[in-house]
C-alpha positions as a Markdown table, in Angstrom:
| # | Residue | x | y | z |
|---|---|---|---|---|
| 1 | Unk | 15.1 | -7.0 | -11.0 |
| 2 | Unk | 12.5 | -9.6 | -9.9 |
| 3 | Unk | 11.1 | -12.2 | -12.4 |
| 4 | Unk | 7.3 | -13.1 | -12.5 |
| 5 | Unk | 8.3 | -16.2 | -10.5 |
| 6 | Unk | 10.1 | -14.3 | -7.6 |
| 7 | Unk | 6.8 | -12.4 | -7.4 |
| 8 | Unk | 4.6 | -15.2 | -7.1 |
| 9 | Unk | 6.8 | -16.9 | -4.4 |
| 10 | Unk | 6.7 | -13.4 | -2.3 |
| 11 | Unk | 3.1 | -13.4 | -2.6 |
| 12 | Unk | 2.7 | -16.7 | -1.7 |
| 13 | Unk | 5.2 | -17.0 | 1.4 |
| 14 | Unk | 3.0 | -13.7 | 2.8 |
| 15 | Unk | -0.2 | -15.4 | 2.6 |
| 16 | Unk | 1.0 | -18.9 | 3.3 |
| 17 | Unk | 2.5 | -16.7 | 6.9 |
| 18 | Unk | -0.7 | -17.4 | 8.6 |
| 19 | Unk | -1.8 | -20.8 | 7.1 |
| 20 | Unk | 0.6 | -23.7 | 5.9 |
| 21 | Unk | 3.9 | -22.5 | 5.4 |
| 22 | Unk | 5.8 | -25.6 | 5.4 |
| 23 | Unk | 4.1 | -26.6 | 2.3 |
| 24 | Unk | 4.8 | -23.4 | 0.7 |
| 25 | Unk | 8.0 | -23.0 | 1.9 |
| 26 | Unk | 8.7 | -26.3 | 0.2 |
| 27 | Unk | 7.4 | -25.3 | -3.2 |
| 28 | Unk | 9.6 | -22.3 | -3.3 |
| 29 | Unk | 12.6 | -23.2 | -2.3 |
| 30 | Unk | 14.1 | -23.0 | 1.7 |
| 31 | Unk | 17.0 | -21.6 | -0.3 |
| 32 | Unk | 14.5 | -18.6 | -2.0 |
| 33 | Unk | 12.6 | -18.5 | 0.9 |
| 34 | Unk | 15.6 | -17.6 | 3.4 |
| 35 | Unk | 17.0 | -15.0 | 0.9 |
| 36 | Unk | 13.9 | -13.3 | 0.6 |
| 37 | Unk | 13.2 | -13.2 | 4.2 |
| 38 | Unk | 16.7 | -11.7 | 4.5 |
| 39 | Unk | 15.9 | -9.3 | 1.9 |
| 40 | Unk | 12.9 | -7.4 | 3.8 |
| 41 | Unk | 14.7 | -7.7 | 7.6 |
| 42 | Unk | 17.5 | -5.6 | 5.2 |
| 43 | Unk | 14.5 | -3.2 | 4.0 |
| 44 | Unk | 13.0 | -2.7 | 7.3 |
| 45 | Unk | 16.5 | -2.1 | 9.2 |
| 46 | Unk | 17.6 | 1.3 | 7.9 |
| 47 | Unk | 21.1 | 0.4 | 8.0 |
| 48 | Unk | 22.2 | 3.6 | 6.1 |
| 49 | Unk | 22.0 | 4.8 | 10.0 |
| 50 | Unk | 24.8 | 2.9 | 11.5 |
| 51 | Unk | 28.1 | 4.8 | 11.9 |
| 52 | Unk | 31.3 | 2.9 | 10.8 |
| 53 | Unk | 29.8 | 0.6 | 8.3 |
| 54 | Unk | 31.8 | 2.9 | 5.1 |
| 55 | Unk | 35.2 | 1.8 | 7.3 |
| 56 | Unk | 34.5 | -1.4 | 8.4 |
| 57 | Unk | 31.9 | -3.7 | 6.7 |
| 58 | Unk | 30.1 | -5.8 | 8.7 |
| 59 | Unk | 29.1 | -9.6 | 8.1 |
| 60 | Unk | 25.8 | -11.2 | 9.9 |
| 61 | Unk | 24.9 | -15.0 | 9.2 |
| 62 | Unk | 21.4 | -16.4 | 9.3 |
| 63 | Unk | 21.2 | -20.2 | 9.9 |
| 64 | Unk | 18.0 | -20.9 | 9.6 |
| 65 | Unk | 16.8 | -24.8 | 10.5 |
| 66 | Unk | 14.2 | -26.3 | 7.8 |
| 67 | Unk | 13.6 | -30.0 | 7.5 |
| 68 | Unk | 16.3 | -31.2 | 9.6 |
| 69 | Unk | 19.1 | -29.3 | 8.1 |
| 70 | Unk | 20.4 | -25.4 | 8.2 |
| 71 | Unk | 20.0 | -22.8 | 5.5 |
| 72 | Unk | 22.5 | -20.6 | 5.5 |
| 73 | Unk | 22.2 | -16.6 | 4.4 |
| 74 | Unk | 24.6 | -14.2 | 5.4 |
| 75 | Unk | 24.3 | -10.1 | 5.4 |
| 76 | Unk | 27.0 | -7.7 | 4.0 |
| 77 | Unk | 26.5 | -4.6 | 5.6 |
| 78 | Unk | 28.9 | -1.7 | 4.1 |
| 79 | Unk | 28.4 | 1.3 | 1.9 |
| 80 | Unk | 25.2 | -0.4 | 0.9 |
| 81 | Unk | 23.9 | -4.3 | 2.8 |
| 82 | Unk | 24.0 | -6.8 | 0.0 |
| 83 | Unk | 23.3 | -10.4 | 0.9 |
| 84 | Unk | 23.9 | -13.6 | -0.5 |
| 85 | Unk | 23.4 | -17.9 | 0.1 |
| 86 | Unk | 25.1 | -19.5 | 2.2 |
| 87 | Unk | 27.7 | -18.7 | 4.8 |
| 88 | Unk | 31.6 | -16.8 | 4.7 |
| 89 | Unk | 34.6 | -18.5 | 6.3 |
| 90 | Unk | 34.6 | -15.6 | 8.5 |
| 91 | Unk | 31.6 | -13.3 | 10.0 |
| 92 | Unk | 30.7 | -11.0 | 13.1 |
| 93 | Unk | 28.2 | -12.7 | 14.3 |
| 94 | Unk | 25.4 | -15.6 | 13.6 |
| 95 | Unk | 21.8 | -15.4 | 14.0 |
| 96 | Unk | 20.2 | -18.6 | 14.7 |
| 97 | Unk | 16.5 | -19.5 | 14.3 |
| 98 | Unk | 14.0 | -21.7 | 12.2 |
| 99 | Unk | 12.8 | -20.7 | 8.6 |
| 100 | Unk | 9.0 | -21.3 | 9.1 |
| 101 | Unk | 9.5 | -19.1 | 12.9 |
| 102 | Unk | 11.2 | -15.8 | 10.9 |
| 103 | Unk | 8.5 | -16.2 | 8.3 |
| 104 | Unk | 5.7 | -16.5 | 10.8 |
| 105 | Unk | 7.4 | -13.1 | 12.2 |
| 106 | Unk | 8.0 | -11.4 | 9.1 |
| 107 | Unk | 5.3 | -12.0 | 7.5 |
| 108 | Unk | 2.9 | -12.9 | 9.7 |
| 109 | Unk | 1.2 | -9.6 | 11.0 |
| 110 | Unk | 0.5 | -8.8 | 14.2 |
| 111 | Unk | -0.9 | -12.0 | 15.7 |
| 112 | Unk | 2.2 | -13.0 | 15.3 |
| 113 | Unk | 4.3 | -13.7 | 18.2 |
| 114 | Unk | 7.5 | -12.8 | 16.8 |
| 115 | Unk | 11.1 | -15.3 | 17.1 |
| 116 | Unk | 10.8 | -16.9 | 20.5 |
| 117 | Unk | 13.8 | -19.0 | 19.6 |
| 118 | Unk | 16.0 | -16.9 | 18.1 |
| 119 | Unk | 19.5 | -16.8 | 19.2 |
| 120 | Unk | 22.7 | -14.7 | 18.5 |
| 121 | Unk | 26.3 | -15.5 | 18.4 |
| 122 | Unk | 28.9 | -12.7 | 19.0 |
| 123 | Unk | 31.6 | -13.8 | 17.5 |
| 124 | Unk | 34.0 | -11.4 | 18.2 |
| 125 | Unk | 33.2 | -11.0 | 21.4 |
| 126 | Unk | 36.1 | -12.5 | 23.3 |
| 127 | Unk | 38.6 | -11.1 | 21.0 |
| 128 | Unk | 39.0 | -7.0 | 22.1 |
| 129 | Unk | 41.4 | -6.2 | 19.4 |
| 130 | Unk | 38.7 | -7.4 | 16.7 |
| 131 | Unk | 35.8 | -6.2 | 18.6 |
| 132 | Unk | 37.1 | -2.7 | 18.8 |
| 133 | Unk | 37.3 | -1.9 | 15.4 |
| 134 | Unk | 33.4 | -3.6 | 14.9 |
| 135 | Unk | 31.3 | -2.3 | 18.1 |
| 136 | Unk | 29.0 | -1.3 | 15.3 |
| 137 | Unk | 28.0 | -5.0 | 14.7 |
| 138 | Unk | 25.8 | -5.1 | 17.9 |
| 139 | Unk | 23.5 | -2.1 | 16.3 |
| 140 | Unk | 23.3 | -4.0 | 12.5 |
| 141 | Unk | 22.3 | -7.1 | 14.4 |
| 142 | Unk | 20.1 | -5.2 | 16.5 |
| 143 | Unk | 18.2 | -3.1 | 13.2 |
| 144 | Unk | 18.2 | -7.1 | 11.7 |
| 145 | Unk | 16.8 | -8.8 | 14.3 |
| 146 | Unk | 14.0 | -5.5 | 15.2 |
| 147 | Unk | 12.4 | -6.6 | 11.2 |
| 148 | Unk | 11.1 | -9.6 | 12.9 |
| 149 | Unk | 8.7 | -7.4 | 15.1 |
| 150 | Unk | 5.8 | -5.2 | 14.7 |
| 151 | Unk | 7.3 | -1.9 | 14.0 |
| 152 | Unk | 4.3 | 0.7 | 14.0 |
| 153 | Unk | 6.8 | 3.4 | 11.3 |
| 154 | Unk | 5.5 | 7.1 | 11.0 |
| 155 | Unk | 4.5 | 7.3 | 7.4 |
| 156 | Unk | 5.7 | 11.4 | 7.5 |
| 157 | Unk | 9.0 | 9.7 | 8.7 |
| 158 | Unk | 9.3 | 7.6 | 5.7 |
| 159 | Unk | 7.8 | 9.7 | 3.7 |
| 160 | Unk | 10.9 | 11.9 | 3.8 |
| 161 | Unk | 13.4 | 9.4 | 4.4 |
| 162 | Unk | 12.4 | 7.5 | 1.1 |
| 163 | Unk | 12.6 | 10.4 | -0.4 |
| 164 | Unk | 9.2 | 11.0 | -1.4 |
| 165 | Unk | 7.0 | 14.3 | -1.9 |
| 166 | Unk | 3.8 | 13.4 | 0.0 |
| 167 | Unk | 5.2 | 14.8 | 3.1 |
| 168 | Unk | 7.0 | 18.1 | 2.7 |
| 169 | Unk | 6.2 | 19.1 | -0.6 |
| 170 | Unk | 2.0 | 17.9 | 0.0 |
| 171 | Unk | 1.2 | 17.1 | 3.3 |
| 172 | Unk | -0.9 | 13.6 | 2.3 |
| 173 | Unk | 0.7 | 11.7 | 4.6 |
| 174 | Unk | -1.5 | 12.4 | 7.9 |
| 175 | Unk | -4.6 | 11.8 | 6.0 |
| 176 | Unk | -3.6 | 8.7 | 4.3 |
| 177 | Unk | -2.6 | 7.7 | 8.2 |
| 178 | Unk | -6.0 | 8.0 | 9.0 |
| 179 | Unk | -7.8 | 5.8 | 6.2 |
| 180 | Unk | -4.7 | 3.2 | 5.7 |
| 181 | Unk | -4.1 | 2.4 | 9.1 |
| 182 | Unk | -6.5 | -0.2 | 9.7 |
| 183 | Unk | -4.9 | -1.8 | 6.9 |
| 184 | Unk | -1.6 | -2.1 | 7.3 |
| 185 | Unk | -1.5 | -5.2 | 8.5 |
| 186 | Unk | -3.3 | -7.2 | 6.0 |
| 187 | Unk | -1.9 | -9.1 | 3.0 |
| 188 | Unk | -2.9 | -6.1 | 0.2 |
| 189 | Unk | -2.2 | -5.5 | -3.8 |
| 190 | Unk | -1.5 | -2.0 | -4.0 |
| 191 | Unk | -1.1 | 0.2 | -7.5 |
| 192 | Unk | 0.5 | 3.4 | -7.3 |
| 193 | Unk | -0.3 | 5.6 | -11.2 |
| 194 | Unk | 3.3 | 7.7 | -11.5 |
| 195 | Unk | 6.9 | 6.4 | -10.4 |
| 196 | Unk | 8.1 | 9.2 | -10.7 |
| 197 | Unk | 11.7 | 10.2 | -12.2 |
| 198 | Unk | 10.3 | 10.7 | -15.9 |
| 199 | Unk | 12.5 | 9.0 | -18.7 |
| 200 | Unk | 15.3 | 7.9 | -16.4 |
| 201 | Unk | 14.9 | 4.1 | -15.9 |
| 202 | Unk | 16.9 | 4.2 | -12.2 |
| 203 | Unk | 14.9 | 7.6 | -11.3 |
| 204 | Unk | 11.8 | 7.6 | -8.8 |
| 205 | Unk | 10.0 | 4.7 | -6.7 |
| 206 | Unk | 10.4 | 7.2 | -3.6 |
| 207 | Unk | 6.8 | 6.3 | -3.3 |
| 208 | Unk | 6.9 | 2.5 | -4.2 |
| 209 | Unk | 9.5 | 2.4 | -1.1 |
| 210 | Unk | 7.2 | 4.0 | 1.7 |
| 211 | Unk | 4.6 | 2.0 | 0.7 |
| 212 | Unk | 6.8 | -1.1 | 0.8 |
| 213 | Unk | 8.0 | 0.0 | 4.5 |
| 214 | Unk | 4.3 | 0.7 | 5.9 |
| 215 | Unk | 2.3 | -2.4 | 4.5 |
| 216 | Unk | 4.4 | -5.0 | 6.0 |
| 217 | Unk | 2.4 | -7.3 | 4.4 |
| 218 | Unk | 1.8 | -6.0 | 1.1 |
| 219 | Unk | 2.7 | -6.3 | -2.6 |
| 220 | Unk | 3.2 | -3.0 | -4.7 |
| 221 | Unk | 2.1 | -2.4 | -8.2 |
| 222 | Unk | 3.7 | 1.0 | -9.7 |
| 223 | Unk | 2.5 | 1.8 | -13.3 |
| 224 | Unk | 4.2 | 4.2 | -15.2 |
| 225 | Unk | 4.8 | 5.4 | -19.0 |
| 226 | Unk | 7.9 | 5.1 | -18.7 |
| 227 | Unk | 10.1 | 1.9 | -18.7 |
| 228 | Unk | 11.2 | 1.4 | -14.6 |
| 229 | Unk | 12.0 | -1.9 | -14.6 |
| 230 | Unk | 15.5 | -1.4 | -12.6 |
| 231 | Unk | 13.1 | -0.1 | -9.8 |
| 232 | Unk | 11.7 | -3.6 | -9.3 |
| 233 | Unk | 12.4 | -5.5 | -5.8 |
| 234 | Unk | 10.7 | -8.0 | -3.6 |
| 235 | Unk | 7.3 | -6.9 | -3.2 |
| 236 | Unk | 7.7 | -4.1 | -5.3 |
| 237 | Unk | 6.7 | -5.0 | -9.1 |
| 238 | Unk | 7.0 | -2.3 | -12.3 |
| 239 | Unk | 4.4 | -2.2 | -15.1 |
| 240 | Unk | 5.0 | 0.1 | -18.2 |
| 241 | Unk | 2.0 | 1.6 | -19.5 |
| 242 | Unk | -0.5 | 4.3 | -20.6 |
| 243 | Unk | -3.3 | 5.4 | -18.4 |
| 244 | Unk | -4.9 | 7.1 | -21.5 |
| 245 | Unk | -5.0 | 3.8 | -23.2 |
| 246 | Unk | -8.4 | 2.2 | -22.8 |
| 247 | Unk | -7.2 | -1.2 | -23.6 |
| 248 | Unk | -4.0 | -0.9 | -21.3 |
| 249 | Unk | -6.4 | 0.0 | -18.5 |
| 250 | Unk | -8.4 | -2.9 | -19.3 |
| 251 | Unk | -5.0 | -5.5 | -19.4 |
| 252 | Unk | -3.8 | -4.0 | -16.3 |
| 253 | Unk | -6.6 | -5.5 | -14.9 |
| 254 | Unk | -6.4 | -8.6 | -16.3 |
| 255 | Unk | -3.0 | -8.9 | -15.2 |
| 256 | Unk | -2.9 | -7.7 | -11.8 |
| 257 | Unk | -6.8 | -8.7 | -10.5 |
| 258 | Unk | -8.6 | -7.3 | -7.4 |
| 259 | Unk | -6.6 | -4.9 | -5.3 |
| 260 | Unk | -7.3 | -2.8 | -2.0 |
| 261 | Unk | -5.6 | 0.3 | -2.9 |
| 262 | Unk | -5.1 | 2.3 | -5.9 |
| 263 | Unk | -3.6 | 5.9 | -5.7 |
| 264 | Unk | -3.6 | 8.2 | -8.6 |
| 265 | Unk | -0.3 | 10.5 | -8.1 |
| 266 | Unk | 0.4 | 9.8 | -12.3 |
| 267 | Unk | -0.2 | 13.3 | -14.8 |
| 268 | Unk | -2.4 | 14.7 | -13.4 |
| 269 | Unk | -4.4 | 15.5 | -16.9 |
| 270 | Unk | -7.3 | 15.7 | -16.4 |
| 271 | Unk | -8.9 | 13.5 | -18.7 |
| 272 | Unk | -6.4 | 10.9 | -17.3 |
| 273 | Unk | -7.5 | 10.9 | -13.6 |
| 274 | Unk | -11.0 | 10.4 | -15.2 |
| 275 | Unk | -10.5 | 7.9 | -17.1 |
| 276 | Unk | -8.4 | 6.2 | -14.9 |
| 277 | Unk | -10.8 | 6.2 | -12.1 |
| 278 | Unk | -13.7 | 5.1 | -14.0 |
| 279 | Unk | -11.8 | 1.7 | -15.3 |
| 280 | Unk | -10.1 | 0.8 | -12.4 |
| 281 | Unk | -12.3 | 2.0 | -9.3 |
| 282 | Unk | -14.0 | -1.5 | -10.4 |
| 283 | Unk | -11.0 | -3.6 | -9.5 |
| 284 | Unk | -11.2 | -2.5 | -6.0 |
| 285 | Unk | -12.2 | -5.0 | -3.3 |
| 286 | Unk | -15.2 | -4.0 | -1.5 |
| 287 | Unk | -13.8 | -2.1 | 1.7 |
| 288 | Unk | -10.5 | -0.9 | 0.2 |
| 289 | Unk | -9.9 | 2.8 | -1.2 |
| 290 | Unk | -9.2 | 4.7 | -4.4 |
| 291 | Unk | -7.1 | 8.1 | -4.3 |
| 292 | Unk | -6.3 | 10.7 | -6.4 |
| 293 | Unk | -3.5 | 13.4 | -5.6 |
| 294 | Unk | -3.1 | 16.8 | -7.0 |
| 295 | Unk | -6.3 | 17.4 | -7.5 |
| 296 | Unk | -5.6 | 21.4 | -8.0 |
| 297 | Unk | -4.6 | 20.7 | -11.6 |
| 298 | Unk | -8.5 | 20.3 | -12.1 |
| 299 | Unk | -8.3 | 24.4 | -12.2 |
| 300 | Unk | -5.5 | 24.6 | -14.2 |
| 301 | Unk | -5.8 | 25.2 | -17.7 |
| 302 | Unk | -3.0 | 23.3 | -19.2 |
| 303 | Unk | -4.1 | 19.9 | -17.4 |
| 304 | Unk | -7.1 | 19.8 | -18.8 |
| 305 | Unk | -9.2 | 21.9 | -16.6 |
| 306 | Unk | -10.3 | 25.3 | -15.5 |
| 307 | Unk | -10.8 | 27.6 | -12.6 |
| 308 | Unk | -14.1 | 28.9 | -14.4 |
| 309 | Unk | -15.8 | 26.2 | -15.4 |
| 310 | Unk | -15.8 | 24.5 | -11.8 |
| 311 | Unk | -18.7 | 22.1 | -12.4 |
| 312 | Unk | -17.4 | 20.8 | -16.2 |
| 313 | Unk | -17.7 | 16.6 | -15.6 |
| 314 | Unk | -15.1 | 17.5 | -18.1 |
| 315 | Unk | -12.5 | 18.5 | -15.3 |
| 316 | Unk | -11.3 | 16.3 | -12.5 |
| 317 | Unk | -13.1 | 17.9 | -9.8 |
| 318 | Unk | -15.7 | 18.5 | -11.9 |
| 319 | Unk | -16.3 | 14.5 | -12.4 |
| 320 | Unk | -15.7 | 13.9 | -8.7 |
| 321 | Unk | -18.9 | 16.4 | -8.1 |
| 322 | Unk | -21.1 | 14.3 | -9.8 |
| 323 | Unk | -20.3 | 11.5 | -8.5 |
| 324 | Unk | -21.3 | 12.8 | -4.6 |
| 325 | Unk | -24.1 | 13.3 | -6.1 |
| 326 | Unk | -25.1 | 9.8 | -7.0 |
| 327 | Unk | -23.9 | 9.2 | -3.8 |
| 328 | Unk | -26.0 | 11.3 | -1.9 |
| 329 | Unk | -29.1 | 11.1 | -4.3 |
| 330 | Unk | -31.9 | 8.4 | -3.6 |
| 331 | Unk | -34.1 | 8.1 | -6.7 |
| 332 | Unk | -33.9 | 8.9 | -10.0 |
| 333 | Unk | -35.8 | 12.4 | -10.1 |
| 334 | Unk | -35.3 | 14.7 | -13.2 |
| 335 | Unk | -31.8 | 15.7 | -14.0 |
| 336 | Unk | -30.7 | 13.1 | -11.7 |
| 337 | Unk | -27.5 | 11.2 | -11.8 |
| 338 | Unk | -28.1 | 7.8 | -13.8 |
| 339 | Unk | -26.8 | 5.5 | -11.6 |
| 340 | Unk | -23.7 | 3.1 | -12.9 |
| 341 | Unk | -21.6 | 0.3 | -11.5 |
| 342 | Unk | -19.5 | 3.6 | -9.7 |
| 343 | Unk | -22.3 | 4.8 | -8.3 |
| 344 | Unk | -23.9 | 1.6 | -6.9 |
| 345 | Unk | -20.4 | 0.8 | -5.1 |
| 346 | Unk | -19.0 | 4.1 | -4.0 |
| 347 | Unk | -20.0 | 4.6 | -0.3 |
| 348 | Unk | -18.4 | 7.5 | 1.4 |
| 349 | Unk | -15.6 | 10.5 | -0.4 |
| 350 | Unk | -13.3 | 12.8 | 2.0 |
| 351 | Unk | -11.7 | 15.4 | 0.8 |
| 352 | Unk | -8.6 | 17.6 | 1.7 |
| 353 | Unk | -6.3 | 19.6 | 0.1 |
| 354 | Unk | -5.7 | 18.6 | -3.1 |
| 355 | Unk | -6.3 | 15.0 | -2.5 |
| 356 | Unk | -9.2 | 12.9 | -2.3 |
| 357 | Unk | -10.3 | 9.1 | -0.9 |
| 358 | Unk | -13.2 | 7.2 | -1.8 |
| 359 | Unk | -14.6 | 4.1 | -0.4 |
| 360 | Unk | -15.5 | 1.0 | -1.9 |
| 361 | Unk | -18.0 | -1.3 | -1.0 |
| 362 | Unk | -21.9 | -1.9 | -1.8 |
| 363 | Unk | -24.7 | 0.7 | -1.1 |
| 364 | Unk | -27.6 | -1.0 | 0.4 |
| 365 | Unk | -29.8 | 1.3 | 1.4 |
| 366 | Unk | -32.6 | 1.6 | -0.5 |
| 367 | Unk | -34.7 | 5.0 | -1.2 |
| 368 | Unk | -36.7 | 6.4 | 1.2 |
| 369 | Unk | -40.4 | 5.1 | 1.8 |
| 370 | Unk | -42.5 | 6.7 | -0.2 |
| 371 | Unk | -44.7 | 7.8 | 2.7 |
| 372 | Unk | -42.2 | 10.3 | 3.7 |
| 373 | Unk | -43.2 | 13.6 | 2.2 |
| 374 | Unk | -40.7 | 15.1 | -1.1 |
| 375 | Unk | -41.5 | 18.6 | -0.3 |
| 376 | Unk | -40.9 | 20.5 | 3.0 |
| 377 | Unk | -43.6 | 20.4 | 5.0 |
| 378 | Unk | -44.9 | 24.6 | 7.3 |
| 379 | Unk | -45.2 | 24.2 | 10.7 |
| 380 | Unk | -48.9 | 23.5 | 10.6 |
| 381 | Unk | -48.6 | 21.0 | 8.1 |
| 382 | Unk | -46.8 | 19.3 | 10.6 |
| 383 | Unk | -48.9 | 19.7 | 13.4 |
| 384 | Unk | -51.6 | 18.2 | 11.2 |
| 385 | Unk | -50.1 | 15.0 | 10.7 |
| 386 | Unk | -49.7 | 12.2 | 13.0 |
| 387 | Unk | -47.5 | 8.7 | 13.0 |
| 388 | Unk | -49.3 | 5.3 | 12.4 |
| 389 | Unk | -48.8 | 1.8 | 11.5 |
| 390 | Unk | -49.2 | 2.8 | 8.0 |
| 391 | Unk | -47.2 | 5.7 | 7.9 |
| 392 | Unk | -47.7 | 9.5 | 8.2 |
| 393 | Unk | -51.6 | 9.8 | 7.8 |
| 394 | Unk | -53.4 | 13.3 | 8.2 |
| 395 | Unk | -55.3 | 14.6 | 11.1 |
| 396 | Unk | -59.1 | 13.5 | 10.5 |
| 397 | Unk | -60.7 | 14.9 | 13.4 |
| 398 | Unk | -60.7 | 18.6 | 12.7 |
């Protein structure tokens, strides 16, 4: 499990990637820094792949030059890839490069230009007894060394190899393609509703995981009713709560601040998504999204909703009606929508299947010019009327 501290340095090493890292580096430690960079080149090398790890374990050192001396990590890669500080009496091969370079390719984004100075030792490489038993070694420090890259994953990929239902099961995963991607490389706060797994503590974070994989960049918020706290990781933080619960809502933001993305894939109830929405749509940052999943519970009886009463505000879908139009209305006629805070920052909804995106940002356009007619106008209306400085004015000349 991650402490409060260990999330703070993560955030701060990914921002500090593209501004002054030596100072950061610094105040968290070259020793925390190097473990948690070793951490996500584990995350991002799918491991699990490699043939031969289960018989034959195999050990990678990073020594990583900081201020003059070396920091030392080193990789056990078997059943499962731990890693720990400093370096074994004995290992497969060394990686050598500086700290502040694998952080500037880690976490850097694309701009970055990757490790230009990285080196690698094979140290079993004259020795063909040793080496035949560990050919495997040159594909763990091959998955290793690829974290430090830009690595463009298919999110249906890891959709189902983290396990997760939003490929498969739904089929979300080519639409959030579409309104993520130009995001993906940015430093983000991201709060999945629902972890998944119920009252296990161990059980879900599928979801948390694919996230953590396709915002390279990113920190991960996953709020669920249920205490997950064993599910926590670099860059992946747990908070136990109640999305009914007005005043949780209200300390969730308190705690976590602004963030780019939210995605509702939590009860489903109906009254939930609402309520939900309507509290935390306003920590959004203007240009990041809001979605909500499942959205066919909204017909279903026993989640609140109906497949009758289609327009009940009282039903997800229902709610989400109204609010296109407050989108698409200009001025307050009667029976209009009243506009909100909501309304005056919502700026574009797409729908699929089951699932809906919403935009955030400021609506700036005013209301039509009063000049410009409320009713339709015949044919011969039309014809009647002319265009001047002042507006539409009507044909005097008859």
């Amino acid at each position: 499990m991650t402490s409060n501290r260990a999330h703070h340095d993560i955030r701060a090493l990914i921002l500090a990637a593209e501004g002054d890292a030596e100072q950061v580096v610094r105040e968290v430690g070259a020793s925390r820094t190097a473990a948690l960079l070793v951490g996500e080149l584990i995350d991002r090398a799918d491991l699990d792949d490699v043939q031969g790890l289960n018989h034959t374990p195999i050990t990678v050192v990073f020594d990583l030059a900081f201020d003059g001396g070396t920091e030392s990590h080193h990789v056990i890669a078997g059943k499962t890839a731990e890693h720990h500080p400093g370096a074994p009496a004995s290992a497969h091969a060394t990686i050598e490069v500086g700290l502040l370079e694998l952080l500037r390719a880690v976490f850097g984004g694309w701009r970055s230009p990757g490790c230009q100075n990285l080196r690698i030792q094979w140290n079993d490489i004259e020795d063909v007894t040793a080496l035949s038993s560990s050919m495997h070694v040159f594909q763990v420090v091959q998955r290793l060394v690829r974290g430090t890259t830009d690595q463009q994953a298919d999110l249906s990929e890891l959709s189902l190899r983290n396990g997760s239902d939003k490929w498969g099961l739904h089929y979300y995963t080519p639409h959030y393609e579409t309104h993520f991607g130009r995001l993906r490389d940015r430093p983000l706060t991201i709060v999945e509703l629902g972890i998944g797994g119920y009252g296990e503590p161990t059980a879900g974070g599928a979801s948390l995981r694919m996230w953590k994989r396709y915002f390279p960049r990113a920190v991960i918020y996953g709020v669920d009713i249920f205490d997950k706290a064993p599910l926590r990781e670099p860059r992946i933080h747990t908070i136990q709560g109640d999305v009914s619960d007005p005043a949780f809502l209200r300390s969730l933001g308190e705690e976590i601040g602004p963030v780019d993305i939210v995605i509702d894939d939590g009860s489903h109830y109906c009254p939930d998504v609402i309520s939900g929405f309507r509290s935390l749509f306003g920590l959004v940052r203007p240009g990041g999204l809001y979605v909500i999943e499942d959205l066919q519970t909204s017909y279903w009886e026993g989640y609140g909703g109906s497949s009758v009463r289609r327009d009940d505000p009282a039903t997800s879908m229902g709610h989400l009606k109204r609010l296109l139009d407050g989108l698409a209305q200009e001025d307050q006629e009667a029976g209009g929508v009243e506009p909100d805070e909501i309304t005056r920052t919502l700026t574009g909804a797409h729908f699929y299947r089951s699932l809906a995106v919403f935009d955030k940002g400021v609506n700036q356009e005013g209301p039509s010019p009063s000049w410009i007619p409320r009713t339709r106008m015949t044919y011969e209306e039309m014809v009647d009327v002319e265009w001047g400085g002042d507006g539409l004015k009507a044909d005097s000349e008859d």
